[in-house]
Residue, then its C-alpha position, 0 to 999 in steps of 0.5 A: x146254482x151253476x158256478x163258472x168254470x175256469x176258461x183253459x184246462x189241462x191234463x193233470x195225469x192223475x186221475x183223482x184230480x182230473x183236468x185241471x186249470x192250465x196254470x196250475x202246476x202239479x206237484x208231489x207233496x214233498x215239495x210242498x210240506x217237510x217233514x218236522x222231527x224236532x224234539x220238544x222242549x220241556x214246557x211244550x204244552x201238548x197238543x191233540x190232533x182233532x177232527x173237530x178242532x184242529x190241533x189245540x191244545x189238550x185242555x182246551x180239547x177237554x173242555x170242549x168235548x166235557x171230558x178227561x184225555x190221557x195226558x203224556x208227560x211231555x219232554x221227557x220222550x221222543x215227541x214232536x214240536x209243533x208251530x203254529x202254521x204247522x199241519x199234523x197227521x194223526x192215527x184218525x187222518x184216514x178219517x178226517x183228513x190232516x188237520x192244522x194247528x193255531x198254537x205252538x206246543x207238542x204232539x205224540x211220537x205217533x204223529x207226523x208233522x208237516x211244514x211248508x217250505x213254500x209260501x202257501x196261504x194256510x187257509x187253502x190247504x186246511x180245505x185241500x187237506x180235509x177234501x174228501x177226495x184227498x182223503x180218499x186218495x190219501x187212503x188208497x196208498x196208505x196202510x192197515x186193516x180194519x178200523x185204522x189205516x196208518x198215513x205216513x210221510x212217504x204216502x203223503x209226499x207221493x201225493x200229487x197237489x194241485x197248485x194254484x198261485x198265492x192270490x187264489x188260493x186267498x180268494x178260493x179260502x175266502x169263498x170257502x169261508x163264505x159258503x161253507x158257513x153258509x151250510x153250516x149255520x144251516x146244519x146247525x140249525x137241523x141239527x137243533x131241530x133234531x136235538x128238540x125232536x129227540x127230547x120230546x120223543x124221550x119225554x113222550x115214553x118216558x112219561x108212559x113208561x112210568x106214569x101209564x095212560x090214565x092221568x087220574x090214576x091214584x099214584x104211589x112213590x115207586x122207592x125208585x129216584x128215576x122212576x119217582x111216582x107210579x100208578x098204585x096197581x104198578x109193580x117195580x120189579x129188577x130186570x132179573x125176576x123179568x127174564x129167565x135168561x141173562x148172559x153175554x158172550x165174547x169174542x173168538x180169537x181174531x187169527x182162528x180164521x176157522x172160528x169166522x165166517x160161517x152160518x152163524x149171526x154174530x152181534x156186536x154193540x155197533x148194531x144196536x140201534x133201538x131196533x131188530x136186528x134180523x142180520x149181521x156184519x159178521x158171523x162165526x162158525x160152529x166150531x166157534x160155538x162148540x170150542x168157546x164156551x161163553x158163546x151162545x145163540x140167543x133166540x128171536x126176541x132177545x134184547x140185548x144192551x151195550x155195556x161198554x164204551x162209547x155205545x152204552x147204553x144202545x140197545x135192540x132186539x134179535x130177530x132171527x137167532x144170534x150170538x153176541x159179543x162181550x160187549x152185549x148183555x142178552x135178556x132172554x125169555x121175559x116173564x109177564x113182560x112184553x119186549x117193546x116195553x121193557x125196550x121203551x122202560x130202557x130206553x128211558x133209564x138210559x142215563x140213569x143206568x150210565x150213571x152206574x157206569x163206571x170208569x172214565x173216558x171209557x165207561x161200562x157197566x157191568x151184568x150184575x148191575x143191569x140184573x139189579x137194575x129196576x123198571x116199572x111193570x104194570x100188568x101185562x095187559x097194561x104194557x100192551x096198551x102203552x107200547x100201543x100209545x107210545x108207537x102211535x105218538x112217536x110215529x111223527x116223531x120219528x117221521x120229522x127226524x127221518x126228514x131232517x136227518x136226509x136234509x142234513x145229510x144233503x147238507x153234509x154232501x152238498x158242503x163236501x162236494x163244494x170243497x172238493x170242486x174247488x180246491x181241485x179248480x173244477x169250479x172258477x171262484x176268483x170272480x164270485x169272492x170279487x163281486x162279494x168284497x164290492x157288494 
């Protein structure tokens, strides 16, 4: 669908924001937003800054997301007040941009408050404020390295916003509510597909794995709750008496700049996404193997399994020769196993292996755990054949999901590039909101 434009544009002299409606003054941040250093009182209930959420308080956060956040004890430092109405910079805003707050409390002296000193009609900016082309320029003056950029207020005040008068920014909130519900009841409707994909996909090579491809097999109690009944002939066997070979790695030290950047693959638990791994993101120097001594390289075939954090539980295969990092446990050199299925065998014990985990936001589990850790193992001939059956019912499986995941995608672009044209007056919405309220 073709939307309207605005009749009259003008310069706006910055080049993210391009041309931009006549009577839509530009004007730096400061004069929009101050910023708040209030102290906050005893009983502030504490506030997380989300991407997801918003600013909400941390009790809510943890219920929402199922899980423990380490809670500061509020009034006693130097942390901030929050109003409602309020918008907060956060450690993730290079991420997701600068979030909003519904609820009074406090946040971490880590975080910048931002207050209006105009009248502004909240709703616009949380759709200004999250733009991926504010994000973006918010970003391009910002500072840091690597996986975290700092936005302070000064960054934030340079920026330029485009305004348009209090009755507009009403009616572009207002079509932005509309449309973008209308793509995420959409995205949300994918994303259970997905959801529904993945289950059965799991529930195709787990049955597999452990019940093999003979339904009238005589069967026996493996001993094993995940595992449960296997066919008689089946074997259970730790992952130690598979493999001849299990290690792990490290880390070389982040400024020996002589240690990175050389010849060598160098594999980190973010590239493990259940399938080879032929290259990676960085590598290290040989002088890096031959100084650090828990440094290997591992040979094609190898798989190697996420021990720590939010990636455990991933895992993949090395194509070409690799080092790892602590983070990975390398299984090399399988006895009278074959690679795909022990991947399938893993990939269906996922949860249970995540369930040996231990500690709490972060957990992680260690070698000695994984060694002991048992899979079902028919013969060799056996595994062959199932690791056949599997691929070949997963191939629509995998088919469906590629095609939804795309369309999500497209959805999330779509959602994305609306926000931007019209919160920066690239398109007119003043009339479409009008023909909505009249329907």
């Amino acid at each position: 669908m073709s939307l309207p434009q605005y009749p009259e544009y003008r310069a706006s002299g910055v080049e993210w924001l391009g041309d931009v409606p006549a009577h839509w003054p530009c004007i730096s941040g400061r004069r929009l937003f101050q910023e708040s250093r209030i102290s906050a009182l005893e009983d502030d209930e504490q506030l997380s800054a989300t991407q997801k959420y918003g600013v909400i308080p941390q009790y809510l956060f943890m219920k929402l997301e199922d899980q423990k956040v380490m809670l500061a004890i509020a009034g006693t430092g130097n942390f901030k007040r929050v109003f409602r109405g309020d918008f907060v910079i956060s450690l993730r805003s290079f991420q997701g941009g600068i979030e909003y707050s519904s609820y009074d409390g406090c946040v971490s002296p880590a975080y910048t408050v931002l207050r209006n000193t105009q009248n502004i009609f909240h709703g616009f900016y949380i759709y200004y404020m999250k733009s991926k082309v504010f994000i973006d320029e918010i970003n391009s003056s910002s500072e840091g390295v690597r996986d975290g950029r700092t936005i302070r207020y000064a960054q934030f005040g340079n920026t330029v916003f485009a305004v348009p008068p209090l009755s507009e920014q009403r009616a572009i909130a207002a079509f932005l509510d509309r449309e973008c519900g209308k793509i995420d009841a959409l995205i949300a409707e994918q994303e259970r597909l997905i959801a529904l994909l993945e289950e059965k996909r799991h529930a195709v090579i787990s049955h597999a794995v452990t019940k093999g491809l003979d339904s009238k097999a005589p069967m026996k109690d493996s001993g094993i709750p995940w595992i449960g009944m296997v066919p008689e002939g089946w074997s259970v066997r730790r992952l130690s008496f598979i493999f001849d070979m299990i290690g792990s790695g490290t880390t070389p030290a982040s400024d020996c700049e002589y240690y990175y950047g050389g010849d060598v693959y160098w594999v980190t638990t973010s590239e493990l996404r259940e399938r080879g791994i032929c290259e990676t993101t960085k590598t290290i120097t040989n002088r890096a193997l031959k100084e650090i001594s828990s440094l290997f390289v591992y040979e094609p075939g190898t798989i190697l399994f996420a021990m720590y954090g939010a990636t455990i539980g991933r895992f993949g295969w090395l194509e070409t020769y690799a080092a790892v990092n602590q983070a990975c446990c390398a299984f090399s050199r399988p006895m009278g196993a074959d690679r795909d299925f022990v991947c399938y065998a893993l990939a269906a014990a996922k949860s249970f292996i995540i369930l040996q985990a231990s500690g709490g936001g972060q957990p992680n589990i260690n070698q000695e755990k994984l060694r002991s850790f048992r899979i079902p193992l028919p013969s060799l001939n056996d595994q062959r054949e199932i690791v056949i059956e599997i691929k070949k019912q997963l191939t629509e499986f995998d088919r469906i999901i590629c095609s939804t995941t795309n369309s999500l995608e497209i959805l999330r672009e779509r959602r994305a590039a609306l926000i931007s044209a019209a919160v920066t007056g690239k398109i007119d919405v003043r009339g479409l909101v009008a023909l909505e309220e009249a329907a």
